[in-house]
Every structure is written in C-alpha cells, then in structure tokens.
C-alpha distance (Angstrom), angle and dihedral (degrees) to the residues before:
residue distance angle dihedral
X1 . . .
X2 3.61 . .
X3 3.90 93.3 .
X4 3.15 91.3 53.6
X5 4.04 87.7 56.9
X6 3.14 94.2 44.7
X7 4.22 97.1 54.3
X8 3.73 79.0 46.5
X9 3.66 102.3 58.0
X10 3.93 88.8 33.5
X11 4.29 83.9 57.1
X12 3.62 89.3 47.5
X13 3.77 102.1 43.7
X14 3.47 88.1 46.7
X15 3.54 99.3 47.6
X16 3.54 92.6 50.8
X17 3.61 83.8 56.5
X18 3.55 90.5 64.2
X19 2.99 116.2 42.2
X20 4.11 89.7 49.6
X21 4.03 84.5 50.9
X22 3.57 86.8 51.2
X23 3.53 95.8 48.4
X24 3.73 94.1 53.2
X25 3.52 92.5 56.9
X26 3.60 97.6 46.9
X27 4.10 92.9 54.9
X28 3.92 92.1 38.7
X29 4.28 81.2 51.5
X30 3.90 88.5 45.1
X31 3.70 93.5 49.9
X32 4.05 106.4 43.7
X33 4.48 78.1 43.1
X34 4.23 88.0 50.7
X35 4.15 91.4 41.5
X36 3.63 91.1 56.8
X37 4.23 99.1 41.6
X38 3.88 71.9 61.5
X39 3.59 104.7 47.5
X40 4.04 89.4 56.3
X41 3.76 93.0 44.2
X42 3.75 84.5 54.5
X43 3.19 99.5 45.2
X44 4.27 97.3 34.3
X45 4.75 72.0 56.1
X46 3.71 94.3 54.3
X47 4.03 93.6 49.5
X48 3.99 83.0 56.3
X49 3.64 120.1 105.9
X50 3.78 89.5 -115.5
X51 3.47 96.4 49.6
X52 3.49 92.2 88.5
X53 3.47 94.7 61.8
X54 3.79 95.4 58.5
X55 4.01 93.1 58.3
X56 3.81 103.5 118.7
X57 3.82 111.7 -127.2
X58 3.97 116.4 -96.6
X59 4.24 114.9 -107.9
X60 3.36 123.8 -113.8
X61 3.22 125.9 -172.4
X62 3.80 125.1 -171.9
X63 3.92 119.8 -125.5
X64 3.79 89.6 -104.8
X65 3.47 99.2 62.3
X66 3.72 91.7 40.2
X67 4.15 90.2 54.3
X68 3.77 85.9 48.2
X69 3.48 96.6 54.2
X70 3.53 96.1 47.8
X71 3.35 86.6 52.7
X72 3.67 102.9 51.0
X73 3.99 90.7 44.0
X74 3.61 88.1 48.2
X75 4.11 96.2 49.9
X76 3.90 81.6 45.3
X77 4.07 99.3 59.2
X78 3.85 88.5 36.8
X79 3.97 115.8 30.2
X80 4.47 87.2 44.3
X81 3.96 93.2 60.2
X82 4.05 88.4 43.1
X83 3.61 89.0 49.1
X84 4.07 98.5 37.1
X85 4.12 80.5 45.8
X86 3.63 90.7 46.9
X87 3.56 95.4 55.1
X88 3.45 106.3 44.6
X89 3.98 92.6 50.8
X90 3.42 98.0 42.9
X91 3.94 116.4 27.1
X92 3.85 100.8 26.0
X93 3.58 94.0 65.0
X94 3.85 89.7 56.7
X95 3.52 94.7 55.3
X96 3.93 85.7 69.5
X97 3.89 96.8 53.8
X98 4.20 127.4 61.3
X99 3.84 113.3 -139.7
X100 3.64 115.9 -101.6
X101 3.43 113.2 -111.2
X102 3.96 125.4 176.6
C-alpha cells in the first residue's frame, strides 16, 4: 500500500512539474511572438506618412542649465555625506548629555 502511494505522489508531483514547466514556456513563447507583432506594427506606423508628425522634438538644453545641473547633482553626492557625517559626529553625541547648569 505504501508503494503504491508513493508512485502516486511521485506521478502527481511530477506531473505538476510539467505541466507548470510547460506553461512557462508557452507564455514566455506567447510573449517574445506578441513583442514582435508589435515591433512591425510600429515600425509598418513610422513608414506612414503621419509618422513623421508624431516624432517628439529633440532637447536642448543651453550650457547654463547644463552647468547648473552639474552643479546641483554634484553638491548633492558631496555636500549630503558632509552634512549626514557632520551630524552624526558632532550633534548626535549631544543628544545623550544634559547641559550643565549650576
């Protein structure tokens, strides 16, 4: 009786296995077959007449801004470690002591 369980469970589990296996492969199939359908119909759209009016316009940016933002990004990934690092070695350890008052 147990053997019989056990070629029963072993049928099942691998079963299971599968058909979940088999289901993977079918939707991963499904999906790269579905991203290409759209690929052409994007790219059968862009050879359209109209397609050129649906281009979005190219950024520019003027040097100004640019310097700015390096600046900003820069003062960002150096001046919040000082700060953080400033903090925590000077005014956390106050936080632990009262003043001293006569």
């Amino acid at each position: 009786m147990h053997s019989l369980g056990v070629v029963l469970f072993s049928a099942a589990f691998f079963g299971i296995i599968v058909l979940v296996t088999l289901g993977v492969a079918v939707t991963l199939v499904m999906s790269f077959h579905r991203g290409r359908l759209a690929a052409v119909a994007r790219r059968q759209h862009l050879l359209l007449d109209q397609g050129a009016y649906h281009r979005p316009d190219p950024i520019r940016t003027s040097l100004i801004e640019g310097v700015f933002m390096v600046l900003a990004t820069a003062l960002l990934l150096v001046g919040l470690p000082v700060v953080l690092a400033a903090t925590f070695h000077f005014l956390l350890p106050l936080l632990g002591h009262a003043s001293s008052s006569p």
